[in-house]
matplotlib code that plots the C-alpha trace (Angstrom):
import matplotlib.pyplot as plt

x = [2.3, 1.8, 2.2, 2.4, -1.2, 0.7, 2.7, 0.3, -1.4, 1.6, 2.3, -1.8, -1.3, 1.2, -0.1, -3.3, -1.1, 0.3, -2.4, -5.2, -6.2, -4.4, -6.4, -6.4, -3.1, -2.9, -5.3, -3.8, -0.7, -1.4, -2.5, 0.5, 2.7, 0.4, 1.1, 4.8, 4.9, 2.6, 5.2, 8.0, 7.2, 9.9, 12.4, 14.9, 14.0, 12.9, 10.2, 12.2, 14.6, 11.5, 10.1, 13.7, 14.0, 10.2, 10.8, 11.6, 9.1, 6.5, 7.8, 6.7, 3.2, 3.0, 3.5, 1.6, -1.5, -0.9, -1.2, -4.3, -6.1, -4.9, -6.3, -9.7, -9.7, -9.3, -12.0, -14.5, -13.9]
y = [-0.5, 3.5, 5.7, 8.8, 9.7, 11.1, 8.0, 5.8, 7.5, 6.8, 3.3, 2.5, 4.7, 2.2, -0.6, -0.1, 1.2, -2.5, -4.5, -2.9, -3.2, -2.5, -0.6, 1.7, 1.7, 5.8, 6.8, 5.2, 5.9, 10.0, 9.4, 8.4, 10.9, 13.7, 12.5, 11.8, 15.6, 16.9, 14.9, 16.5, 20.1, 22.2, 20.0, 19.0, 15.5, 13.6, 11.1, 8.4, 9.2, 9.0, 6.0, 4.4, 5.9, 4.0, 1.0, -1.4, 0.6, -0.6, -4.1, -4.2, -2.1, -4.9, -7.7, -6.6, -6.3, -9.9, -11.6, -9.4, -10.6, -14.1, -13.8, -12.6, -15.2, -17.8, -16.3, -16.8, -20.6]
z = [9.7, 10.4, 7.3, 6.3, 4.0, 1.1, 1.1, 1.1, -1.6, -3.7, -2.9, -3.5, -7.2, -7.6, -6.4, -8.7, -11.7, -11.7, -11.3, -13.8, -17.3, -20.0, -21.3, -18.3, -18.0, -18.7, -16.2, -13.4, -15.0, -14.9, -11.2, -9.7, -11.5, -10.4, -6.4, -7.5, -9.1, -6.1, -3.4, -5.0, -5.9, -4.7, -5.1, -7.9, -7.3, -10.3, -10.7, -11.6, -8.2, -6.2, -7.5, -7.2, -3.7, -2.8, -4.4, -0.8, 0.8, -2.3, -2.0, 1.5, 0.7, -2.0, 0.0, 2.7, 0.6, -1.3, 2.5, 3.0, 0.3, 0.4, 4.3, 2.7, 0.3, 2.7, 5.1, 2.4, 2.0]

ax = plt.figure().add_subplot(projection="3d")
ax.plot(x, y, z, "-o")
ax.set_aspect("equal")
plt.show()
């Protein structure tokens, strides 16, 4: 699946954001809310509406990469 970069950006900030540390939680945290802020400049868009408005399109990103690791994983047995 085709995407644009910017997007992809975002949905890998998240993507990481989710599955790190706690204790790195703020770095990757500050990372996707500078793509978020840099995605919507110009616009009276909030954060919290873009996230809401990219939250199916994460759930696929998400899924898609849970299958690509399982098919690495079972590549390696």
């Amino acid at each position: 699946m085709s995407r644009h970069a910017d997007l992809e950006s975002i949905l890998k900030a998240w993507y990481d954001l989710e599955g790190c540390a706690a204790s790195e939680k703020d770095k990757y945290r500050d990372a996707l809310h500078h793509l978020l802020d840099e995605a919507r400049a110009g616009s009276n868009v909030s954060r919290q509406d873009m996230v809401l408005a990219l939250a199916d399109r994460y759930r696929d990103f998400r899924t898609a990469k849970e299958k690509e690791i399982k098919a690495r994983l079972s590549r390696l047995r």
